[in-house]
N, C-alpha and C positions, 0 to 999 in steps of 0.2 A: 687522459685521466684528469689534467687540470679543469677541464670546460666540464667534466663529466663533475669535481666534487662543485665547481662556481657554481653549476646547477641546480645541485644537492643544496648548499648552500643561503641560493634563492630559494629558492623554493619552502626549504627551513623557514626563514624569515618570514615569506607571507605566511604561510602555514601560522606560524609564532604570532603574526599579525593579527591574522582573521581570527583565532582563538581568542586573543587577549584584548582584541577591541572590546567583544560585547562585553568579556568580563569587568573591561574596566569601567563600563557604562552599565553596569547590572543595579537597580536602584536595588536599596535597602528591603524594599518589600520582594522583590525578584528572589534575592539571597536569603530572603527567611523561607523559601515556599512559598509566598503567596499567604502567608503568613502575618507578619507584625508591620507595622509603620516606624518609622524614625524619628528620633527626637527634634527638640528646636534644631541644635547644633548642627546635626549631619542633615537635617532637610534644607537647611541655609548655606550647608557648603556645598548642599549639590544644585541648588540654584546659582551660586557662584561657579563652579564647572562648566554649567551650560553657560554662563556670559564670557568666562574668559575662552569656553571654546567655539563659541562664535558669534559672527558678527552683526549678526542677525536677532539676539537676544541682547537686552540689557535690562541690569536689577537697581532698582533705586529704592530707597528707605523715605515713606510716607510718613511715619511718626514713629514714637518710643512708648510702650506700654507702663503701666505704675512700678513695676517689678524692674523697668531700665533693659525692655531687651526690643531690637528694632523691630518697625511692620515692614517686611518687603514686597516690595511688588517685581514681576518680571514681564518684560514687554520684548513679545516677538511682532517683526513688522522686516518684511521681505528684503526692506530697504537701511534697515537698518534704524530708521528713524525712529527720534523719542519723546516728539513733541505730537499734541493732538491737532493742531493747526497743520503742519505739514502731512503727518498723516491724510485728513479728510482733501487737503490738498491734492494729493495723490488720487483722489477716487473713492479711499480704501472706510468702510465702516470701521467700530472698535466695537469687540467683544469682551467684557470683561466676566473672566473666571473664580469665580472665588470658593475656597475650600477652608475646613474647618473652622468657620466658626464657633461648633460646635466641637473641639477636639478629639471627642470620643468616636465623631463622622469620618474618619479620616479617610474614604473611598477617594476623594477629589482631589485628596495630593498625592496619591500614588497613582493614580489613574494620570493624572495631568504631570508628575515627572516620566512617567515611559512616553506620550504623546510626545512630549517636547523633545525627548532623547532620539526618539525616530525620526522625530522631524529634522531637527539639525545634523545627527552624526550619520542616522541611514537613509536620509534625504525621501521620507515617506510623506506623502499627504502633502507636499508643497504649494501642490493645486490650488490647496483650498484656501490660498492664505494671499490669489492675488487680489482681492476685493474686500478683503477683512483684517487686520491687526488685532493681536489678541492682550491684553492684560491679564493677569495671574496671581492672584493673591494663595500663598501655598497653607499659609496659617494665619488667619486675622485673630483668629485669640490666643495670642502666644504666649501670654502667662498660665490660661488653664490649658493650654499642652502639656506646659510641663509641671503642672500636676499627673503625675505620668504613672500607672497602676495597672496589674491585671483586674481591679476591681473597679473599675470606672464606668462601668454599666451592666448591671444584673440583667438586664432583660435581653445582650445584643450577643451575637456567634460571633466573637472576635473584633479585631484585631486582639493579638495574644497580651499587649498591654496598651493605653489611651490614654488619652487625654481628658480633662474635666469641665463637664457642660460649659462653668460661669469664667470669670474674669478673675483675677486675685482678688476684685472687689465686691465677687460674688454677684455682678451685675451679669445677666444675659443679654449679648448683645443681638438677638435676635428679637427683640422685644424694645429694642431701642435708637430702633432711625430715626422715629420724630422729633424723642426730647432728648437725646442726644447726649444722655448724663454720662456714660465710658467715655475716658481721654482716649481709646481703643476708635468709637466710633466717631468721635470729634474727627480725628485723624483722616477716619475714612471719605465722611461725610465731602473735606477739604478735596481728596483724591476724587472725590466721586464728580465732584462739581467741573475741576479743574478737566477732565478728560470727558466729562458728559459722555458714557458710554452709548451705543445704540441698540445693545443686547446687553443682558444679564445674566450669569448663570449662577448659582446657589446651590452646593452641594452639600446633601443632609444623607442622615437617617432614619427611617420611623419606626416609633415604637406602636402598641395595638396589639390588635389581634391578627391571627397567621391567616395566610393566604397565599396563592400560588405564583404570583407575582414579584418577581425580584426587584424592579425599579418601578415605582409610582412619579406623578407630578403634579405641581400646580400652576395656572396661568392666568392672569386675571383676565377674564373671557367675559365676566358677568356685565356688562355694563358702565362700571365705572373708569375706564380708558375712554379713549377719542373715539370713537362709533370706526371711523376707517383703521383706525388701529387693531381695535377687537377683529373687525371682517380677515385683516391681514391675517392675524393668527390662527384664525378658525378657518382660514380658508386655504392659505396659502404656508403657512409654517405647520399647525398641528398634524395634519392628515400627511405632509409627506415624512413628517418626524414618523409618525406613527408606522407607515409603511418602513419605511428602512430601521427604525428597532425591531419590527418583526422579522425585517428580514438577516439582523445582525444576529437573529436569538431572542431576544427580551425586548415580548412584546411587554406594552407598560401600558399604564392605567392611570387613571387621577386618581389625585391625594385618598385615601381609603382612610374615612373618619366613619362611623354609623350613629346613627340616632340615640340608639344604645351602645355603652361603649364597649367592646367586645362581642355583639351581639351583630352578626350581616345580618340575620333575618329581619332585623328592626329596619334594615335598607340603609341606603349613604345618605350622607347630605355633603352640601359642599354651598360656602358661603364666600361673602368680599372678603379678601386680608386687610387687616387695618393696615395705614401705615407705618405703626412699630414693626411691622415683618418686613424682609426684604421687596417682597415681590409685591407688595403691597404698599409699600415708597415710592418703588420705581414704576408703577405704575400710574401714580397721582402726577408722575414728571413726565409722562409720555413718550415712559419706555418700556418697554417687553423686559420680563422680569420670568425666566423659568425658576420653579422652587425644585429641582432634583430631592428625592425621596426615597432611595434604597430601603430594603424590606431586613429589620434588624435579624431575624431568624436564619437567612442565609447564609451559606458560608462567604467568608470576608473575600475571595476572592472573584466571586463571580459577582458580588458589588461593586467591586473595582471597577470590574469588565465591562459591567453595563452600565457605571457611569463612563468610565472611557470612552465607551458607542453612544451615548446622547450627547457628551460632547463632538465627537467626530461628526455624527449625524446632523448636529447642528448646524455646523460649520459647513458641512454639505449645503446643507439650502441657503444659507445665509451669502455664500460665496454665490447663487443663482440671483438672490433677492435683497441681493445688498443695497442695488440704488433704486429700487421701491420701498425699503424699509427706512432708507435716509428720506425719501421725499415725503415720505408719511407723517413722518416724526418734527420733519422741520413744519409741515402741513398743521401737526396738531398743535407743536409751540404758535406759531402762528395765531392759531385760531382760542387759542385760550387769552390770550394777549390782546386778542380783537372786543373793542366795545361791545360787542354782537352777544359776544358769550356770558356777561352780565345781566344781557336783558330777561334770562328763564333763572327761574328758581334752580339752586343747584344742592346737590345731594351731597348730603356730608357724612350721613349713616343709612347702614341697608341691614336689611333681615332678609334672612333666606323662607320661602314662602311654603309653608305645610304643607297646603291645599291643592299643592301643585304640583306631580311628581312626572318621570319617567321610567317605566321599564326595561331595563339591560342586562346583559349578561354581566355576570363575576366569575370569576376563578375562584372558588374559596379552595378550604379543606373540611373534610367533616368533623363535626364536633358533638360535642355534647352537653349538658347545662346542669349539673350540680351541685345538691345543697349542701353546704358547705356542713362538717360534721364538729369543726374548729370554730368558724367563726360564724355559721349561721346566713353566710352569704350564699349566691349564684357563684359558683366555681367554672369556670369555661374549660372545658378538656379537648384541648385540636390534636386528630390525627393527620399529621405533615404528609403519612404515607400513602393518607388516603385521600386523595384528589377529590374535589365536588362542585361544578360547576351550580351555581342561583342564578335568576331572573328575581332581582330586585328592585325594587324604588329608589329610586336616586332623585334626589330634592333638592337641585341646582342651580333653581330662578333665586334670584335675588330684584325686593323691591326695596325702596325710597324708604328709609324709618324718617328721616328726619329731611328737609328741602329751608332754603335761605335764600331770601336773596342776597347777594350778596354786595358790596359796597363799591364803591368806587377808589376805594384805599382804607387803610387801618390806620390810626395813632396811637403810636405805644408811647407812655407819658417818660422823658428821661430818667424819670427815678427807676423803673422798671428795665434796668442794664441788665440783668441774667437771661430775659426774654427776649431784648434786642439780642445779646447775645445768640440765642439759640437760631433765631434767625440768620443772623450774618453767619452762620456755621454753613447751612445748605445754599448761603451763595446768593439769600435774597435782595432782591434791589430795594434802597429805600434814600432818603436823604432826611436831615437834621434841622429844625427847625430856628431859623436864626432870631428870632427873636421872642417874646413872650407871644401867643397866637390865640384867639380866639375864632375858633372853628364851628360850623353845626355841626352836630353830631347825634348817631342814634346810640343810645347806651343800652346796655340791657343792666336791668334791676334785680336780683335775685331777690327770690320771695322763698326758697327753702333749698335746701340740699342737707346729702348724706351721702357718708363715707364708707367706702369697705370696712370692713371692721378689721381684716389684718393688712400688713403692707406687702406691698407686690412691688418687686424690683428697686427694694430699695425706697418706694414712697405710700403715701395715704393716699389712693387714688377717687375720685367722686364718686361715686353708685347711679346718684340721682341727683338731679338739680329742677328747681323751675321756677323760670323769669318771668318778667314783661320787657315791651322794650319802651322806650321814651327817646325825645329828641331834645334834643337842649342845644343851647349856644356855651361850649366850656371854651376856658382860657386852657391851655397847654403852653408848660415853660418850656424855652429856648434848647435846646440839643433833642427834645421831645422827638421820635422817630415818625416819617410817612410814610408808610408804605405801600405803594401804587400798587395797583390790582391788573394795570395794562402791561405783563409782563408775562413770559411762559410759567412762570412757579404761579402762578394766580391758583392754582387747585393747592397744590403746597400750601401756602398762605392761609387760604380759608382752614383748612386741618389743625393748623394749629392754632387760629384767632379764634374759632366760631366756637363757641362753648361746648356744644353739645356733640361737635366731630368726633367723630372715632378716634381715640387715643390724641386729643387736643393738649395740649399745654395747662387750659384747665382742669379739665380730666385727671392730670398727672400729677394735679396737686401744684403747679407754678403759681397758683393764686390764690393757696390756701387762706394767706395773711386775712385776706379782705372780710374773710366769715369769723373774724376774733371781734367783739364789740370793747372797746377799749376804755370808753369813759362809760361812769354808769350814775345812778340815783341813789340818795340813801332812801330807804322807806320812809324814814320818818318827816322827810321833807316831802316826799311824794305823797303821803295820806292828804294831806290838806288841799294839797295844789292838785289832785287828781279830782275832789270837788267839785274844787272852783273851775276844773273845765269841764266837769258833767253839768254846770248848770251855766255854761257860757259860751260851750261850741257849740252848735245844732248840730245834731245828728249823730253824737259822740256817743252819748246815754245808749241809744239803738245799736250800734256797731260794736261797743262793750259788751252789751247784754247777747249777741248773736254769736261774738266768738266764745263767750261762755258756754252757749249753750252749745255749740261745734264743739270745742276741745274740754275735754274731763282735764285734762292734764292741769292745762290753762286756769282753769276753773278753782282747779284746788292746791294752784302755788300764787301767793300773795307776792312773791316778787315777780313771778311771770307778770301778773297784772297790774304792779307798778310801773316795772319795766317798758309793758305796751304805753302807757301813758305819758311814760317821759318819750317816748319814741313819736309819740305826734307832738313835742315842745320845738321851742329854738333851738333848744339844747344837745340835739340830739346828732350825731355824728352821721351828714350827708353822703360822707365815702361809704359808709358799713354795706356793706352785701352789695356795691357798684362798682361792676368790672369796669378795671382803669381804662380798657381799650376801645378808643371812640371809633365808629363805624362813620364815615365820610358817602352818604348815600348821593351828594349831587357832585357830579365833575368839575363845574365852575366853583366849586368850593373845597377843589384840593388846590390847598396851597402851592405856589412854585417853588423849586429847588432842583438844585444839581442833581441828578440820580447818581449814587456811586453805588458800587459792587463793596459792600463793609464786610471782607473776610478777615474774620484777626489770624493773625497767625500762630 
């Protein structure tokens, strides 16, 4: 009777065991149904559960948001390890995860706490983790998380309450890896640098029009990566991703934008991402950047799911292709760092090309196109119920808008510390100029620009600009920045110096100051003295009378036209419309200095 109840007993207890294990590891989203996500607090004490339950996980704090609440990150690595040196030592690539962003996306942090919870407490998927280490960001916008509502997106099927696109400071941090204005993406930028990922993940959700597709993506495939890079993904990652989400359920598709918006028949397009987007950062750095896309119309649960299987499925091949995708990447650092790579004109902006399309299948739904009886518009009406496969145009080539050559370093002038600044944020090399220096240099001269007319992200960004360029010998004073071009960031670098780059530093409005004319003429000194140089400069009398007759504007404001005349005096201010940053076209003419790594902290 007594062996009979110790076995009763036993048995009780695992029994009690097996029941209360999962429950006690049931995330937030488990226990709602499949239902809602969890706040900062409980998603931060459940990243703390997995560190203190094993040993294999560890959470450190990358920085603190405006609002004072930490960024965590969480690193599993088979070994335990939490440095990126001993990691690659190992063998092992890094993947780094990141979720919400966008906190109303919140698919990536409930998807990536059940992975993690299997991985360590039911020992699933451990395979895939000897050739890869993963990083985990659960919430990078941790203030607009808890901005916390069931009203946080009209257009999206759940989660039952969310988080809010922007930052407390209303910045989007998706819009902001190059200039780098969130102390959110400062943070990250530091982290990002510090562990130089060799994968990326980015998990979103989109809005648009409805379609049969639960998980879409984006990859920069178009040409602006390393040529061996692009083939890797298009050859060797995409297609077998592609197989194993079909075969997990959710098959997926690229990014789904159309020409018209709402409108498939118009056909897709699909263009470069600037570098202010994720995947379009990490790609000018010569790394694979997936943009995950779940389909807002879905129920919130099977976006979980099917991000949970792109990331698993990633991890699948990456664990195959881990040390070709390291030899690739160190290949292309390499090669951007090589003189070689300066010798061709290099692209700094593309357009996606009209003229030039392919035919594919879609998954849509049926719809229909009516006139609005309220406002007079196109009203788009999708039946979800009713399935509709198109053969549409998809307009995917991307060419060259804009080509540079590019220099052999940059001089950014010491007064100009918010721009050195932004630099030494992404980790660029550069060193300080010890003494006053006279340099050659090519300058570019603006001859016009114009501005958006509202602000975007917080600034006045350029529309339109256009230069000339010149060469001059300038003095540059003492602490004055160099920044060599013979380094991997060299694509980075250009993005943000070269005027006309996609989402440049110009572009963002960092150099607005220079288009202010600060000293001016009175008219009434200028009447006389504008005379006396129509009958003593040759060729002044012709070049007055031409822009007259070009510009009405011109023509019929008597200060415009004083104005142009003090601008060909002594008098006239040689900084106005001359970007401070000197372009170093010969290598015997970059000055020597120490290279340092200038990350502030």
């Amino acid at each position: 009777m007594f062996k009979i109840l110790l076995t009763f007993l036993a048995f009780t207890g695992i029994h009690c065991l097996l029941i209360s294990q999962p429950t006690d590891w049931l995330t937030y989203y488990e226990k709602s149904g499949n239902l809602a996500t969890d706040r900062y607090a409980g998603s931060m004490a459940f990243t703390a559960q997995l560190d203190k339950f094993s040993s294999q996980i560890n959470v450190f704090s990358f920085g603190v948001s405006p609002e004072g609440r930490s960024l965590d990150c969480l690193i599993y690595d088979i070994d335990g390890l939490t440095k990126a040196s001993e990691i690659r030592a190992r063998g092992r690539i890094i993947l780094l995860v990141q979720a919400c962003i966008h906190p109303g996306e919140s698919e990536g942090k409930d998807a990536m706490f059940m992975l993690l919870r299997d991985l360590v407490v039911h020992k699933q998927n451990q395979e895939l983790f000897k050739h890869v280490s993963l990083l985990f960001i659960p919430i990078f916008n941790v203030d607009g998380h808890e901005r916390f509502s069931a009203w946080g997106r009209i257009n999206q099927n759940g989660p039952t309450e969310m988080g809010w696109r922007t930052t407390a400071q209303n910045l989007n941090l998706n819009r902001d890896y190059l200039k780098a204005d969130a102390p959110e993406m400062q943070a990250w930028l530091r982290l990002y640098h510090q562990w130089q990922p060799d994968f990326f993940i980015d998990t979103h959700t989109s809005d648009g029009a409805d379609y049969q597709y639960v998980i879409t993506y984006a990859l920069e495939t178009g040409g602006q990566m390393n040529q061996a890079l692009t083939h890797w993904q298009l050859t060797n990652y995409l297609p077998k991703l592609e197989k194993l989400m079909e075969k997990s359920g959710f098959p997926m598709f690229p990014y789904v934008s159309f020409r018209r918006w709402h409108d498939p028949r118009s056909g897709l397009i699909s263009g470069m991402a600037s570098p202010m987007f994720s995947q379009g950062y990490t790609a000018i750095r010569n790394r694979p950047g997936l943009l995950v896309e779940t389909h807002m119309l879905k129920p919130y649960h099977l976006r979980v799911e099917s991000t949970k299987e792109i990331i698993l499925n990633t991890l699948k091949v990456l664990d195959k292709e881990a040390s070709t995708l390291a030899g690739l990447i160190k290949a292309a650092d390499n090669n951007v760092a090589n003189p070689a790579f300066r010798e061709q004109d290099f692209a700094i902006r593309y357009t996606v090309d009209l003229t030039d399309s392919t035919m594919i299948p879609f998954k849509g739904v049926a719809y229909d196109i009516m006139k609005s009886d309220l406002t007079g518009g196109d009203w788009f009406v999708y039946d979800k119920e009713q399935p509709q496969d198109f053969i549409l145009p998809m307009f995917e080539k991307s060419k060259p808008a804009v080509r540079v050559k590019l220099p052999e370093a940059y001089v950014i002038p010491v007064a100009w510390q918010e721009v050195i600044y932004r630099l030494q944020l992404h980790g660029i090399e550069m060193f300080p100029l010890g003494t006053h220096t006279e340099i050659p240099v090519s300058t570019y001269v603006f001859k016009e620009v114009e501005w958006q007319k509202q602000p975007y992200e917080g600034r006045h960004r350029i529309n339109k600009i256009g230069y000339e360029s010149q060469d001059e010998r300038r003095v540059f004073p003492a602490g004055s920045m160099v920044v060599p071009m013979n380094q991997p960031l060299a694509q980075l670098i250009a993005y943000m110096l070269e005027p006309e780059a996609s989402g440049s530093l110009l572009e963002w409005g960092f150099f607005n100051i220079i288009f202010e004319q600060k000293e001016y003429a009175e008219t009434y000194v200028m009447e006389p003295l504008a005379r006396r140089m129509l009958d003593s400069i040759p060729g002044l009398k012709e070049a007055y009378e031409q822009k007259k007759a070009a510009d009405k504007t011109f023509a019929g404001s008597q200060w415009m036209q004083l104005n142009w005349f003090y601008s060909q005096t002594p008098w006239w201010d040689r900084q106005y419309m001359r970007y401070p940053v000197g372009r170093i076209m010969q290598a015997a003419s970059v000055p020597e200095g120490s290279i340092r790594l200038s990350r502030p902290d």
